[in-house]
C-alpha positions, 0 to 999 in steps of 0.5 A: 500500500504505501509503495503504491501511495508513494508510486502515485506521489512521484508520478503526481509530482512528475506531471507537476514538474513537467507543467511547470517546466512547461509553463517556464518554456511557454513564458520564455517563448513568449519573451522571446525578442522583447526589449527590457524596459530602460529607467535613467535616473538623473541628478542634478549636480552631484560629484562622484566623491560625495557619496558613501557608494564612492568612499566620501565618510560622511554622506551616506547614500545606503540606496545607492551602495544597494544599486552597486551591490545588485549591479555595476559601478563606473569609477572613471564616468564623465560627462561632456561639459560642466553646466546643465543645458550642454551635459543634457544637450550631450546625451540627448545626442550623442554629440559634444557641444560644439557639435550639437550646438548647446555650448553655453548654459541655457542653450539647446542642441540643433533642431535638425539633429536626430535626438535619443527619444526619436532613436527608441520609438523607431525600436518600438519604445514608449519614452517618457521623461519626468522632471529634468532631463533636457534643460530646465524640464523644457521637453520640447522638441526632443519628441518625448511621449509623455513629459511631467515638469515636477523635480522634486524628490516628492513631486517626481515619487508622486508623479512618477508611481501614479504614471506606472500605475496607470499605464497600459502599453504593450510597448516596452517603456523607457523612463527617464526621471530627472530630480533637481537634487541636489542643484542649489538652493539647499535647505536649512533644516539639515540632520547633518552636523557640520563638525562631522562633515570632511572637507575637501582641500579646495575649501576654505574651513569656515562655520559657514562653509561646514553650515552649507555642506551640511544643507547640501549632504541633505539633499544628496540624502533626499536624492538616494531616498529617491533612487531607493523608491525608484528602484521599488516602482521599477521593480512592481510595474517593469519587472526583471529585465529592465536597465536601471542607471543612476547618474549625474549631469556634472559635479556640484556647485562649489568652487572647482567643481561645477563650472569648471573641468576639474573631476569635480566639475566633470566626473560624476557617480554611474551606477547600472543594474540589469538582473542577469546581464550585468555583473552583481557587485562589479566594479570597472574602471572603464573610461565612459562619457556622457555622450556614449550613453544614447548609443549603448541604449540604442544598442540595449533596445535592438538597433545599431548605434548610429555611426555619425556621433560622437558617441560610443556604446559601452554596452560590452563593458556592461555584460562584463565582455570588456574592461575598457572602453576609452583611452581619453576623455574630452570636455569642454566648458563655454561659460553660464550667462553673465556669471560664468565667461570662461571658456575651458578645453580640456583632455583626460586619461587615465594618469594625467588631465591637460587643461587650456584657458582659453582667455587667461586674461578673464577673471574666473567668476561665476554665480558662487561670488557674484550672486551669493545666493542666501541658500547656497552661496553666501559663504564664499564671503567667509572664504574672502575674509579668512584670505585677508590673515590665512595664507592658505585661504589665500591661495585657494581663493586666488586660484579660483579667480586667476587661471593660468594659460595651461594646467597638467596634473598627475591624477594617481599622485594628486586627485585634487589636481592641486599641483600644476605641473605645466611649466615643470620641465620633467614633463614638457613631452606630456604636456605636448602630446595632450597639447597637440591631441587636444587642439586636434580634437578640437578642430576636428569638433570645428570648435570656434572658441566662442566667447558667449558673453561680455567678460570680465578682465582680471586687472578691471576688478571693479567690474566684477567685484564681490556679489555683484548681482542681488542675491538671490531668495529661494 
């Protein structure tokens, strides 16, 4: 009896193993030659170091380091050019700013170029965008399918959960959500302490600087706490087999960093998640740009990446299938309205970063001093009076209004890039040959060299003096 109750238990476990294997088969049949859904998640301002994902001690961002834990994390990720409207100009093309035409803060790429959207939907794609993806949420002409102009952390959770909630396509989506976090003004109400926060070298060490780190880290903070929701509401409606990347558009507002070709102003966090394609816990050192993210997401989706860009993709370094991608980086900065009239060229490799000024005689300026905006700036006035009796305050604030022609760093030795080593005869061969590869490129690029705006010159200091503009309320 019991060898026959047994005997029935196996046959019935067999039937049911061979349906389920059945109903595993039909499923995969029926996903055969489907797209994975695609969500790009985009902050506004955020430098790779100010982050716990990227090693910063005193700005924890769990969500972020889950993301790299499930996926992949780019440590040498860069963007284009350091201000908003030419860093989105470039991934929605594909193209550098002289290219697309969006070199100076505020403008926009050619309306007869090809954008990503346009390149997805031919491949079956439904392409939304929330908050800020083109420049200022000005959607567009950019041929979005559907667009949502919120940009705050609440604003896009809300906005965002209700649109997949709602939605009922059989196409496959790609979902860009762009927050303003953490761009400038930042909040007073902080859980951060300022004696805990760890300052960079490229800051003066005042209360007031420690004060504004603090309403910064919280918006990087609020940030993560999106990215994690995010992951959530793509995990419920998009399912396994979408692409998850989280990046930034340049570095952050501070001296040296936005607005500038420092790292900080133009490498930035790029974390990718793709259950099953990319690698768990992975890291690369693989040089990546902006540029080369509308290729490898055509590619991502089924199609073959244009060939006319500037653009590569970088889809191989994401299956794991190579470790390198490029061997130099460029970027190119024009200036922001009337704050900012510095154009900066610059050539990036593993080991050394060559920077040209083009206009030395200009003094350096931006909306930090010449603005000094109650919720983001106003402490730059205490670097300027810790200058007046602090040598090394001094230094920090004269290298951000004067420039020289030519700068060259040995990144390995100083990621900081403190140490100019453009004039040290020891290196006169390394400086030529980026001197020489960056001009090259830069003529290949058909860069003019444009000054967008009236400048400021150095010896006129008048004309450009301490908070210059009204300052600014949230």
């Amino acid at each position: 009896m019991k060898r026959r109750v047994f005997l029935k238990s196996l046959a019935a476990g067999a039937v049911g193993l061979i349906a389920s294997r059945q109903d595993v088969m039909a499923d995969l049949k029926g996903k055969e030659g489907s797209k994975p859904n695609l969500l790009i998640y985009l902050s506004d301002d955020h430098s790779l170091r100010d982050c716990s994902t990227y090693g910063a001690l005193d700005i924890p961002t769990p969500h972020m380091g889950e993301l790299a834990g499930s996926g992949m994390k780019f440590t040498q990720a860069f963007i284009a050019s350091p201000s908003c409207a030419p860093s989105r100009a470039a991934l929605l093309t594909g193209l550098m700013p002289a290219r697309n035409g969006a070199e100076a803060n505020h403008s926009r790429p050619r309306a007869d170029i090809k954008k990503l959207p346009v390149y997805l939907q031919e491949l079956g794609y439904e392409v939304a965008a929330f908050g800020k993806v083109a420049h200022g949420g000005q959607h567009a002409g950019y041929g979005f399918d559907y667009t949502n102009p919120g940009k705050t952390v609440s604003q896009l959770r809300t906005s965002v959960a209700g649109y997949l909630e709602q939605r009922h396509s059989d196409k496959p989506l790609c979902l860009f959500v762009g927050t303003s976090n953490p761009h400038v003004g930042w909040p007073e109400e902080t859980s951060f302490k300022p004696d805990k926060m760890i300052l960079p070298p490229t800051f003066v060490d005042t209360p007031e600087t420690r004060k504004y780190r603090t309403m910064y880290c919280e918006e990087v903070k609020e940030l993560d706490e999106l990215l994690g929701d995010l992951r959530g509401l793509a995990k419920k409606h998009l399912g396994r087999d979408t692409l998850f990347i989280y990046t930034s558009d340049h570095g952050a507002q501070w001296p040296f960093g936005k607005w500038n070709l420092y790292d900080d102003g133009i490498r930035t966090p790029f974390i990718a998640e793709w259950p099953g394609m990319v690698k768990s816990g992975s890291t690369t050192d693989a040089m990546v740009s902006w540029i080369d993210i509308l290729p490898t997401l055509v590619e991502v989706a089924g199609g073959t990446p244009p060939a006319d860009i500037d653009g590569r993709s970088f889809l191989g370094v994401l299956k794991g299938e190579k470790d390198k991608h490029r061997d130099r980086i460029f970027a190119t900065h024009s200036g922001d309205g009337n704050k900012n009239i510095y154009p900066i060229r610059a050539i990036r490799t593993s080991g050394w970063k060559y920077i040209i000024n083009l206009h030395p005689e200009y003094a350096y300026t931006t909306h930090i001093d010449l603005v000094l905006a109650l919720h983001s700036c106003a402490y730059w006035t205490t670097w300027v009076e810790k200058a007046k009796t602090d040598p090394k305050a001094k230094e920090i604030v004269d290298r951000y209004y004067k420039r020289p022609k030519e700068e060259l760093y040995y990144l390995k030795n100083d990621p900081h890039e403190q140490s100019n080593l453009a004039s040290n005869p020891e290196h006169t061969e390394v400086l030529q040959k980026l001197r020489q590869q960056l001009a090259c490129w830069m003529k290949e690029q058909g860069d003019k060299e444009t000054v967008f705006n009236e400048p400021y010159l150095f010896d006129q200091p008048e004309t450009w003096q301490l908070g210059k503009f009204k300052a600014l309320k949230r």
